[in-house]
N, C-alpha and C positions, 0 to 999 in steps of 0.2 A: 951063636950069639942071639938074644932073645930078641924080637923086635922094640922092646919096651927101653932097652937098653943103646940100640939102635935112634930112639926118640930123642933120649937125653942126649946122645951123640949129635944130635940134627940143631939141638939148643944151642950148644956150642959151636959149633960149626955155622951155623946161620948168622953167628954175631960180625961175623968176618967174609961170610960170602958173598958175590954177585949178584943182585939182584935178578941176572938172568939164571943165573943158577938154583937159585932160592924157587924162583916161580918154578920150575922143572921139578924139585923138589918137594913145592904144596902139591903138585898134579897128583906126581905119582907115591903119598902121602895120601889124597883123596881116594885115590882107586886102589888103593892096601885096603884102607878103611871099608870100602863097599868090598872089596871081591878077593880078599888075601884071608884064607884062614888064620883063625889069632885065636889064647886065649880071650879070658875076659880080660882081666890085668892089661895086656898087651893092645886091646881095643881100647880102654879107656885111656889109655898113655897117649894113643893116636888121638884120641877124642882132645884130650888135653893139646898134644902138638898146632892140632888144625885150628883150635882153640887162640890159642899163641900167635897163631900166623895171620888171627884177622888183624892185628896192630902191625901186624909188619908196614914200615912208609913209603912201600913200593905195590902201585895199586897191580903192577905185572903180575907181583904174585899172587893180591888175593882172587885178581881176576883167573889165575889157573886153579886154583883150589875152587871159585865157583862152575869153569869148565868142566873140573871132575868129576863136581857131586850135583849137578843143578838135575841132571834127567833121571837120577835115580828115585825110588820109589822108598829105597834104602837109607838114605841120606840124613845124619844127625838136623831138626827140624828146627833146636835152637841155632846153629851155626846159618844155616839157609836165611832163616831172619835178618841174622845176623847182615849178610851178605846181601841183603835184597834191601837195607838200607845204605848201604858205601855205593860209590860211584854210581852216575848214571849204568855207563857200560859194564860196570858189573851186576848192579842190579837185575838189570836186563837180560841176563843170562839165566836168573833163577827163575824172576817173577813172570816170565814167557812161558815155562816149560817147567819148572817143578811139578810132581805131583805130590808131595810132602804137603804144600802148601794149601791148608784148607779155607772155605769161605770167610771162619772166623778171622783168619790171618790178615786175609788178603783187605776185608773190611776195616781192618785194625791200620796197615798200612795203609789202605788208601786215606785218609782220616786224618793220621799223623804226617803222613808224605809227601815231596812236592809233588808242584802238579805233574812233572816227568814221570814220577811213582805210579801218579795214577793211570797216568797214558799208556804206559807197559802194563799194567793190572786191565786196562781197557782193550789193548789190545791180545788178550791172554784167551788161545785157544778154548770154545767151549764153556766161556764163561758163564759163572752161574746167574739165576735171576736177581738172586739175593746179592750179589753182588753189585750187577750193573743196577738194581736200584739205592744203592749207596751212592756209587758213581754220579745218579742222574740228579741224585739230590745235592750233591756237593763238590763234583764235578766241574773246572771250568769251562768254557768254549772247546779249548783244544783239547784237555781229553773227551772231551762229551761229544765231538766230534770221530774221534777214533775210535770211541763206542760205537757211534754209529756204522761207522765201516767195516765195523766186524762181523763178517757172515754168520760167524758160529756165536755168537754169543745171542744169548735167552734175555729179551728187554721183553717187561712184562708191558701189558697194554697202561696200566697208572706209568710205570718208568715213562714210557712212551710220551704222555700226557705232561707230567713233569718238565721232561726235557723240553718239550713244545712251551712251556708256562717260563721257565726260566733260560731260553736260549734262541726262542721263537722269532725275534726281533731279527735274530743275525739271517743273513740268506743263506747261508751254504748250509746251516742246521735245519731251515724251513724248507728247503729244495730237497736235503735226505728224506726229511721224514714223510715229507708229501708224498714220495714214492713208493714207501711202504704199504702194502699191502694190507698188515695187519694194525695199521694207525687206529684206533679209537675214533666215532664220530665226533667228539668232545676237543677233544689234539687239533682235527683235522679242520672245524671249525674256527678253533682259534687261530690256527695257521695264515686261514683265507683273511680270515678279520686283519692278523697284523697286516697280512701282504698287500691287503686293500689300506690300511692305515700308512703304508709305506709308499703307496700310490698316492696317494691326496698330498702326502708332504712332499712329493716330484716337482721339483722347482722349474724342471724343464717340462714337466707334462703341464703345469699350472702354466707357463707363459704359453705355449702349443695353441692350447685347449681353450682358456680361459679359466676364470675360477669357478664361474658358473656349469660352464659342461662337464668339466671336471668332476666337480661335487655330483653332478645325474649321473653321471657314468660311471662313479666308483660306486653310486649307492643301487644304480643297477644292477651292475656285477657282483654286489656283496649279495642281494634279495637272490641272484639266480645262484649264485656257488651255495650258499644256504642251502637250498632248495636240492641242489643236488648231492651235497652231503645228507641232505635228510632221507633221501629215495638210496641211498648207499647205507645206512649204517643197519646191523643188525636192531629186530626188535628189543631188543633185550634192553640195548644201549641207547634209544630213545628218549626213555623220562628223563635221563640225568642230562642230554643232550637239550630238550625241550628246558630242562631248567637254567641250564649255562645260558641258554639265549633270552628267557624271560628277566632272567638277572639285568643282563646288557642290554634289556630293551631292544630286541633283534626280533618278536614275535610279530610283526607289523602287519596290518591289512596287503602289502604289497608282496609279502611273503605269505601267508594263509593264503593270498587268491591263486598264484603260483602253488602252491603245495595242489590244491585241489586241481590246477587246470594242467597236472602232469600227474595226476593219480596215486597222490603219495596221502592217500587217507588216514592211515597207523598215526603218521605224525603230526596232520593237522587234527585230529582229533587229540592227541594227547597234548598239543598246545592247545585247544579249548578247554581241557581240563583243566589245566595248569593257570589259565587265564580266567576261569571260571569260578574255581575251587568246587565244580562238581563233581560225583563219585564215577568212575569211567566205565563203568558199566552203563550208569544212563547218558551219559555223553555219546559214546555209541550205539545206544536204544533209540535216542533222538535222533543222530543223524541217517542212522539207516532205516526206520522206522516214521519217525517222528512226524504231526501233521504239519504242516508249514508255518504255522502260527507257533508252535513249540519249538520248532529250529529256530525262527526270529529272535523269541524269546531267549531258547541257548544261547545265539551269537552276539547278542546285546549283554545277558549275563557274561559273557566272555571281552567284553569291555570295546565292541565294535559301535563305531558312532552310527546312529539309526539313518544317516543318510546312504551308508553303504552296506546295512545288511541285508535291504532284497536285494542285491546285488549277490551278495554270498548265503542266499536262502536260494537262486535261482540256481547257482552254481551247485549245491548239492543236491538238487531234484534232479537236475540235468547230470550226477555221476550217478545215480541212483538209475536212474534211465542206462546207463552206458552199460552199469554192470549187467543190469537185465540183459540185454540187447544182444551181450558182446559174444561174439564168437572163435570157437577155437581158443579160450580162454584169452583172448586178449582183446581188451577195454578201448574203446574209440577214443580220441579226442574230445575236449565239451569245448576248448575254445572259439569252437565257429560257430556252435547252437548260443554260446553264453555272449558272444558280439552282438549276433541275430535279436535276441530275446534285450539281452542287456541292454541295450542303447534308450527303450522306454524308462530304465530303470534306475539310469543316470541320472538324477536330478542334481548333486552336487557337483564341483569341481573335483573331489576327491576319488567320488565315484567313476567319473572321466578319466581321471588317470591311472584308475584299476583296471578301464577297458582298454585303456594305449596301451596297458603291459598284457594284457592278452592278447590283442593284437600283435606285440611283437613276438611274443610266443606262438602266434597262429606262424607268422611267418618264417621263423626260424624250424617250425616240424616241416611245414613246407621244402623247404630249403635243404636239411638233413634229410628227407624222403627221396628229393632228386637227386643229390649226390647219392644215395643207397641206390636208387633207380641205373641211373648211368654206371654205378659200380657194376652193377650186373651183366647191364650189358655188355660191358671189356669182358666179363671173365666168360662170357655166354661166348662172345665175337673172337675169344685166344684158343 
């Protein structure tokens, strides 16, 4: 008896069977189809059957006919569609572990799907780029969240970004992505900003603190993470970083005196450029070269108030000095020469408080050098 013939038998018979029985019947219907020799005739009778059995009202059995055919490579590719929109729990059988199912596909459901669609598409081995940035851009909270938990999936450095611009507010998404290694300095700054904007609106840190300490302390933590994302981020990634922050108004004399008094020159230079609008070739002709009358002139063109730019003309003579100096390729500190020197230099209030945050950077290397110091000596003393 032909199999084709065996189909039409299965039409009739299925109008009257058990729903446990019917599912047993899609299975091993699914697995004829991949791995039973058959004419042509006889496959597409199957193709028609499996066809038939995605309306069956009993999710039992479309869920076996997806058991059968979801890992094959083999597997009718409208039917898997098919399938990968009905139930959660069936769904999740195909859109886990198909390899049928290509980027177009899966972009196409994620788009039209809920968001449970896309959470199984997010959580989908090996995930491609193109994919998870569909994901990052339309993506809710929770799946953009099991995006992120996915070891094997490819999130491009913009995905990255995205997700930090549209999900950054939440902490469990700002705690993933902080960790990342391969974060963008542009993501990662944004990060700190909301997480420091999510501090200032601490109702328990505002009664603690007060509103007034509050406010120094979020804006000193925001000028130092700055500071350290900018000595972190590849050159490459830079400009675009310097211009995120000139946008926001984050370029401040209290961050350029930090960039300089932790040897992060790439990026204070490229925020004088950017603050300047001069060509960056002479922006760094100037600062590594430049007479001290031309560096003023830079740092005034770069929109610094005349009361504190010998303040920041002293600071780049005195790294210009360090780089000469320094040995074994690494660069001294200038905070303790720029205290020294600087205090003549302070004429205004603003200027004062560029030297209090040197100061506290003097005393935080200090502080990081003796803990390194004492490290040693446990591991010298085990």
């Amino acid at each position: 008896m032909g199999l084709s013939v065996l189909v039409k038998a299965f039409f009739r018979w299925s109008e009257t069977a058990k729903a446990c029985d019917r599912a047993k019947a899609a299975n091993a219907l699914g697995r004829a189809y991949l791995h039973s020799p058959m004419t042509e005739d006889d496959r597409r009778s199957t193709y028609v059957a499996m066809t038939y059995l995605l309306d069956d009202p009993s999710p039992k059995v479309r869920l076996a006919l997806a058991e059968a055919l979801a890992c094959s490579a083999e597997a009718p590719r409208a039917i898997l569609i098919s399938l990968c929109e009905d139930q959660p729990e069936i769904a999740s059988r195909v859109i886990l572990c198909s390899p049928v199912l290509q980027d177009r596909d899966l972009v196409d459901l994620a788009g039209r799907g809920s968001g449970m669609t896309r959470a199984f598409i997010a959580a989908r081995p090996q995930l491609s780029s193109a994919v998870a940035a569909a994901l990052s851009e339309i993506g809710d909270l929770p799946e953009c969240l099991v995006l992120l938990d996915n070891p094997t999936a490819a999130i491009s450095p913009f995905s990255l970004l995205r997700l930090a611009e549209r999900h950054g507010t939440h902490d469990a998404v700002r705690g993933v992505l902080l960790e990342r290694l391969d974060l963008p300095g542009r993501a990662r700054h944004l990060l700190v900003s909301q997480a420091s904007q999510a501090l200032a609106a601490s109702g328990l840190l505002r009664f603690s603190l007060g509103e007034s300490k509050l406010t120094r302390l979020n804006r000193e933590i925001g000028v130092s993470a700055a500071a350290v994302i900018a000595g972190e981020v590849s050159f490459d990634e830079i400009p675009d970083l310097v211009e995120q922050m000139r946008i926001n108004g984050q370029l401040t004399p209290a961050l350029l005196i930090e960039l300089l008094c932790r040897g992060k020159v790439d990026f204070f230079a490229s925020a004088i450029e950017s603050l300047s609008g001069l060509q960056e070739r002479r922006v760094r002709s100037i600062l590594a070269t430049g007479r001290m009358h031309a560096v003023r002139a830079l740092l005034l063109s770069a929109g610094l108030d005349h009361t504190i730019a010998p303040l920041f003309v002293e600071a780049v003579l005195l790294w210009r000095h360090a780089v000469q100096t320094a040995t074994h390729g690494e660069i001294g500190s200038i905070c303790q020469p720029l205290l020294a020197k600087g205090s003549k230099l302070a004429s205004s209030e603003a200027a004062r408080q560029l030297l209090d945050l040197v100061e506290t950077m003097l005393h935080q290397d200090e502080r990081r050098q003796a803990r390194q110091y004492a490290a040693h000596l446990v591991v010298d003393a085990a």
